[in-house]
C-alpha positions in Angstrom: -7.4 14.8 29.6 -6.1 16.2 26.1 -7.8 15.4 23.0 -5.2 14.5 20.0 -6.1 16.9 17.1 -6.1 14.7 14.0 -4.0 15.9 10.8 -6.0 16.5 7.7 -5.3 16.0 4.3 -5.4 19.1 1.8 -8.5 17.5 1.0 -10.3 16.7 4.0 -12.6 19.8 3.7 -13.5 18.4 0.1 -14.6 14.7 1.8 -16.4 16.1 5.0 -18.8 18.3 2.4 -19.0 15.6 0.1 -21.0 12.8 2.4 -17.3 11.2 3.7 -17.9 9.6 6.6 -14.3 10.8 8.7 -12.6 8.6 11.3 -9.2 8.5 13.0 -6.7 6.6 10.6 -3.1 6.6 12.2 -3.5 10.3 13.4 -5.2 11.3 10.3 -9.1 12.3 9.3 -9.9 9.7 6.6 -13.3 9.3 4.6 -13.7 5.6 5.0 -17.0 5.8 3.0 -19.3 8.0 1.4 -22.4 5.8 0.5 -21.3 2.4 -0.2 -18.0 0.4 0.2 -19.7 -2.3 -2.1 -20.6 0.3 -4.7 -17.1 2.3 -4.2 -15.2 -0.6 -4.4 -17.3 -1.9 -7.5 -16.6 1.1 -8.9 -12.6 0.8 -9.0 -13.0 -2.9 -10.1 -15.3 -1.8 -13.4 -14.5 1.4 -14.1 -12.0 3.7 -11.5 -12.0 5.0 -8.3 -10.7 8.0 -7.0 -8.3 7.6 -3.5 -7.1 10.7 -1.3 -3.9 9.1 -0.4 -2.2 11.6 1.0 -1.8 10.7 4.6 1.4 8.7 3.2 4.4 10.0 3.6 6.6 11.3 0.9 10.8 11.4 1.1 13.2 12.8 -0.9 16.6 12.0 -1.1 19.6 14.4 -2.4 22.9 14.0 -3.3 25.2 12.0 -5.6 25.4 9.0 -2.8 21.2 9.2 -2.9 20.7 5.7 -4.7 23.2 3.9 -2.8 22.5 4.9 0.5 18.9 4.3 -0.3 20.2 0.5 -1.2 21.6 0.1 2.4 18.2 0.4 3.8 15.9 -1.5 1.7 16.1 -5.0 1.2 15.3 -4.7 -2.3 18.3 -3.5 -4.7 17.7 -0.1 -5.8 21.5 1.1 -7.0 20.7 0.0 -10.3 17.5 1.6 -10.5 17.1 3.7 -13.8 15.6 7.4 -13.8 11.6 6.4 -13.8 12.3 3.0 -12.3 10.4 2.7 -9.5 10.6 -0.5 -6.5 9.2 -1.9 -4.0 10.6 -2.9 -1.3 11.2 -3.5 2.6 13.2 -1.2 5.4 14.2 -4.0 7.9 15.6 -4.1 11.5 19.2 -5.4 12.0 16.9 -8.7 13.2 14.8 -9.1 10.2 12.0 -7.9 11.3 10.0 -5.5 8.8 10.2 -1.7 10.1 7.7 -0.7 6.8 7.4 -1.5 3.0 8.0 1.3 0.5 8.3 2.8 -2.9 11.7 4.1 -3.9 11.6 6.2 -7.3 14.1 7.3 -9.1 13.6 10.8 -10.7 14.8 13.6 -12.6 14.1 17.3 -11.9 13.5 19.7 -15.3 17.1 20.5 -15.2 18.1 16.6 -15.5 19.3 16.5 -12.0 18.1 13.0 -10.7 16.8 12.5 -6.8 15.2 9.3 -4.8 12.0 9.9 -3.8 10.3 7.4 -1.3 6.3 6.7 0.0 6.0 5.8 3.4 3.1 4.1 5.1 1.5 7.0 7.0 1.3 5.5 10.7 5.3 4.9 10.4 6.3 8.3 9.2 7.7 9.3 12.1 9.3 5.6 13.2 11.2 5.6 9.5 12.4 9.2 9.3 14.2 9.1 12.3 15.5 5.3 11.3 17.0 7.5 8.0 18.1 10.2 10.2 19.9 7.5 12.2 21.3 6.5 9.9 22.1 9.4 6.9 25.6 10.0 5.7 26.4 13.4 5.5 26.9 14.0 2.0 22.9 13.0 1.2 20.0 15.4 2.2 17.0 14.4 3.8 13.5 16.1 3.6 9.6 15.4 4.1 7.2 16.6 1.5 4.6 15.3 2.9 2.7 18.0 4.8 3.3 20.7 1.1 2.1 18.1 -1.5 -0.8 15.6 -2.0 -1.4 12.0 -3.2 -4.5 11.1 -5.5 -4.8 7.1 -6.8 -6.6 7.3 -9.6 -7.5 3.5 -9.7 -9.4 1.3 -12.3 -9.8 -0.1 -16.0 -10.8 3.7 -17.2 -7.9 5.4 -14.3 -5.4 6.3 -17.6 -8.1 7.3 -19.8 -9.6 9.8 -16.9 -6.0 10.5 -15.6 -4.6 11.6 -19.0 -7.0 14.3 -19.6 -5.6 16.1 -17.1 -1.9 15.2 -17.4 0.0 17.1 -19.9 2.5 14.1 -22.1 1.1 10.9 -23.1 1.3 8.5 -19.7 0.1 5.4 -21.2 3.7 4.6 -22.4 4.5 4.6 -18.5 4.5 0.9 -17.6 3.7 -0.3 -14.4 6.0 1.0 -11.7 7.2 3.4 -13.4 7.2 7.2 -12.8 8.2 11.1 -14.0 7.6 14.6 -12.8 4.8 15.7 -14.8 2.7 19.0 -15.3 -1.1 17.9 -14.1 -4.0 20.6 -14.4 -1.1 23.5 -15.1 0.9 22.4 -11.5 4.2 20.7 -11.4 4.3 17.2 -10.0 4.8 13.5 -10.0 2.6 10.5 -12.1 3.4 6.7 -11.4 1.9 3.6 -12.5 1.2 2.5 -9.2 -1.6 1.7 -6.6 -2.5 -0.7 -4.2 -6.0 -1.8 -5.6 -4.8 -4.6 -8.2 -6.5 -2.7 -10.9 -4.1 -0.5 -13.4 -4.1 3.4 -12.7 -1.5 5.9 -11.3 -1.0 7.6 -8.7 -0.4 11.4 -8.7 1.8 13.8 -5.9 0.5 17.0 -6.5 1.0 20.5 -4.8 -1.2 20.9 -1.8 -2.6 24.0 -2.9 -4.0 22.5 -6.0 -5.0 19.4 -4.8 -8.8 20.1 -4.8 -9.1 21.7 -7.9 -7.2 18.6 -9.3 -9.0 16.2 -7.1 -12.8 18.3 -8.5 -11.9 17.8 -12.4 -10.8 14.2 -11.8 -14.4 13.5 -9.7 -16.0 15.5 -12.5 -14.9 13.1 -15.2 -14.9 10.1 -12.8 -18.2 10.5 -12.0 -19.2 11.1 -16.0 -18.2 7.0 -16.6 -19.6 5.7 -13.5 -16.7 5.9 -10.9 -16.5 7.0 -7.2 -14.7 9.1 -4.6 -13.4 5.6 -2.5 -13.2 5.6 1.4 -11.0 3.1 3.4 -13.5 1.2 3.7 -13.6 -0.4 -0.7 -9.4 0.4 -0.5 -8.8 -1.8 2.3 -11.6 -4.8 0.5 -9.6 -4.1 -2.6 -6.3 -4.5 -1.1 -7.2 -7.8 0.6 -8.5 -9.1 -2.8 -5.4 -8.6 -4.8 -3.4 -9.7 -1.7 -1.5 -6.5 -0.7 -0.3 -6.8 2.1 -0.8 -3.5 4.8 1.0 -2.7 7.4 0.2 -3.3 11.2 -1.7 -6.2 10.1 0.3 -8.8 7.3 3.5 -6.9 8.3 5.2 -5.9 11.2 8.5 -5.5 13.5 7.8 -9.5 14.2 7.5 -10.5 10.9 10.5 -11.3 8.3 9.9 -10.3 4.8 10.1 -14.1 3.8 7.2 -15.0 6.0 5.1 -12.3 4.5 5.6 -14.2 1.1 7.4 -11.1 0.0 10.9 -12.9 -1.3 10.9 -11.5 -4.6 11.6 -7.8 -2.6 15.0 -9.4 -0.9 18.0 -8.9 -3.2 20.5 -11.0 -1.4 23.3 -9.8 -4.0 23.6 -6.5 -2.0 24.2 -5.6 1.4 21.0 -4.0 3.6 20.1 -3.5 7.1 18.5 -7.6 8.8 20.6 -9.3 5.5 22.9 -11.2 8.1 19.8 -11.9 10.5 17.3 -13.1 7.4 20.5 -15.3 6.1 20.6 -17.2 9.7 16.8 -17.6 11.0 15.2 -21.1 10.0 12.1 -19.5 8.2 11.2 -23.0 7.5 9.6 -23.4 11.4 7.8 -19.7 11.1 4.2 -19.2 10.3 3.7 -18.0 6.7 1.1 -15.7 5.1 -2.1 -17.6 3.2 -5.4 -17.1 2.1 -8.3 -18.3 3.2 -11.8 -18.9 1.8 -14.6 -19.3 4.3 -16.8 -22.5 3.1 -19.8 -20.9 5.1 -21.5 -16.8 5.1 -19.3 -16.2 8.4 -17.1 -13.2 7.8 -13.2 -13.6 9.5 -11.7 -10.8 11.3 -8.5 -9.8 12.1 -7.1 -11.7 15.3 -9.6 -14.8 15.0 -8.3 -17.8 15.6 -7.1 -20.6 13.3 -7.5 -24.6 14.2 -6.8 -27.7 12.8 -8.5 -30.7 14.8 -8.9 -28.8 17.7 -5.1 -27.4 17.7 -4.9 -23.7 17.2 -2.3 -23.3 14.0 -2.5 -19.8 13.0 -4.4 -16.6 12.9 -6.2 -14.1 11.1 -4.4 -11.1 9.9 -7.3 -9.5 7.9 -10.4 -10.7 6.2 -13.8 -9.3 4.9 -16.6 -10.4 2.9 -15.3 -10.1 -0.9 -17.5 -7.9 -2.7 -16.1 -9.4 -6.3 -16.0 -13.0 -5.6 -19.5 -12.7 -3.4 -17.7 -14.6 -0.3 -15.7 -14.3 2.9 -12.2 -14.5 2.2 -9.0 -13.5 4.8 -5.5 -13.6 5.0 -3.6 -14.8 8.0 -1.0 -16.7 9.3 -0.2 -20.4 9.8 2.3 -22.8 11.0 3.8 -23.9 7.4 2.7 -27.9 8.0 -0.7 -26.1 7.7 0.0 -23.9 4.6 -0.7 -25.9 1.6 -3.9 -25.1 -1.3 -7.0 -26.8 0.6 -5.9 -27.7 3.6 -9.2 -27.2 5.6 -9.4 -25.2 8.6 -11.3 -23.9 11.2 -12.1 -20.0 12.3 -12.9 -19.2 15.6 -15.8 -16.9 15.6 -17.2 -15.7 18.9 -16.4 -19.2 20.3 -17.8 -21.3 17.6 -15.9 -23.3 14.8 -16.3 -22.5 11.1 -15.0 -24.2 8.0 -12.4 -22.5 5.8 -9.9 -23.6 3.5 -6.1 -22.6 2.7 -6.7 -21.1 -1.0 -3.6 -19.2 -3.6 -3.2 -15.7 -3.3 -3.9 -13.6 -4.7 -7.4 -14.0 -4.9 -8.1 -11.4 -7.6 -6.0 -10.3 -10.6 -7.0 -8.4 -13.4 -7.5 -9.6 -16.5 
């Protein structure tokens, strides 16, 4: 019996010496805590957290046909996108069905020579690099930066403050999803409005070589204000409060894009991969992505069981106790009849029924 060696991170060493509690996270060695997921994730929402996100993968794209190539494969028109534009989007089957959601950036190199760059979820590197291999024209070039750089979120109310000490150019004119190659701590690299916390911050691809000394000063100053080093654990209660959906739970090769709640990242005035297939399915007869409160202490998990007067209508997709709002909250999936703010439910836990109701998402935005 073979063990499967886990990749790590250019700062894994830094997380096992510094109280990170490691597991197995799609092949990688994650902290998903150091002391607290309450106080880590408290941390992002009232002053900022610091996020090795470097398990996801990072693309770039090459060539003068870059942009419009890239617009065959995401749902979301991108060949339009202006140098530091940056979009979200979907990379769909020819059935609809959702293969990953992305970040495509448009950038320019010190010379003025523009490139695509794209960030992958990490457990569907593999599954979306040989879906662009599939399907690459010749004239674009293809290549993974993701094992020679690394990703830090810097995520909070404070993130730009703490972030811009270290960045050289003023970032706060970079408004949200946008990005640039920067220089950060005297090494070349990329800052972007971005994150997936629903707090303001960036997020900053660095090279791997530098990515603890980078990773030290930013904890340094961090720390100074209040904030934390934040495992999976906080990211993935943050994530649920401001409504992001994550892959392999919300999405997946079963769901369409529209079920997800995710129409405003389907530009039907271009022509991508699953347009004809989204066109013809009756979305109006699929489940649909909601939120749910729990109306008791009982904390919903992913995979429980949705009813309505003793019919089973849906289920959950993720949930957790909500450190912010100080109750149980979840997303998951119903049949739409079932889908409206306050219909009441009821979640299955370990056989017995408890009260919940259908609630707006998301359930946290910043001020």
């Amino acid at each position: 019996m073979t063990t499967e060696i886990l990749k790590k991170t250019p700062l894994h060493d830094w997380h096992a010496a510094n109280g990170g509690r490691m597991v197995d996270f799609t092949g990688w060695s994650m902290p998903v805590q150091y002391k607290s997921i309450i106080d880590e994730h408290n941390a992002t929402r009232n002053a900022v957290g610091l996020f090795d996100v470097s398990h996801m993968a990072r693309f770039r794209f090459d060539g003068d046909s870059a942009l419009a190539f890239i617009d065959r494969l995401v749902t979301r028109k991108v060949a339009d996108l202006k140098p530091g534009r940056i979009r979200y989007g979907l990379v769909c089957k020819e059935d609809g069905g959702i293969l990953d959601d992305v970040l495509t950036y448009h950038l320019q190199d010190s010379s003025g020579a523009s490139y695509v760059w794209m960030v992958v979820n990490a457990g569907n590197r593999e599954k979306i690099a040989a879906w662009i291999e599939q399907h690459l024209p010749e004239e674009v070039t293809f290549t993974d930066h993701t094992e020679e750089t690394a990703m830090i979120a810097v995520q909070g109310p404070q993130a730009i403050s703490i972030a811009q000490r270290f960045i050289e150019g003023d970032i706060s004119d970079l408004k949200y999803y946008q990005g640039r190659e920067a220089t950060i701590l005297s090494h070349s690299g990329i800052v972007s409005r971005t994150g997936y916390t629903g707090e303001d911050g960036v997020e900053l691809t660095v090279p791997a070589e530098s990515a603890i000394a980078i990773w030290e000063a930013l904890h340094v100053a961090a720390s100074e204000i209040g904030g934390h080093a934040v495992g999976l654990g906080a990211r993935d209660t943050l994530r649920l409060e401001a409504a992001m959906p994550l892959y392999g739970h919300e999405l997946s090769e079963e769901i369409t894009p529209i079920q997800a709640g995710l129409g405003f990242a389907l530009s039907w005035d271009h022509d991508f991969i699953g347009k004809k297939a989204l066109e013809a399915i009756d979305q109006d007869t699929l489940p649909v992505r909601v939120g749910l409160v729990m109306q008791d202490r009982r904390v919903p998990r992913e995979h429980y069981l949705l009813f309505s007067e003793g019919e089973q209508v849906g289920e959950v997709t993720s949930g957790s106790q909500s450190p912010t709002l100080g109750s149980p909250i979840a997303m998951a999936y119903v049949a739409p009849q079932f889908a409206e703010e306050d219909t009441p439910l009821e979640v299955d836990v370990r056989g017995k029924r408890h009260p919940a109701k259908v609630v707006p998402l998301p359930f946290y935005k910043r001020k």
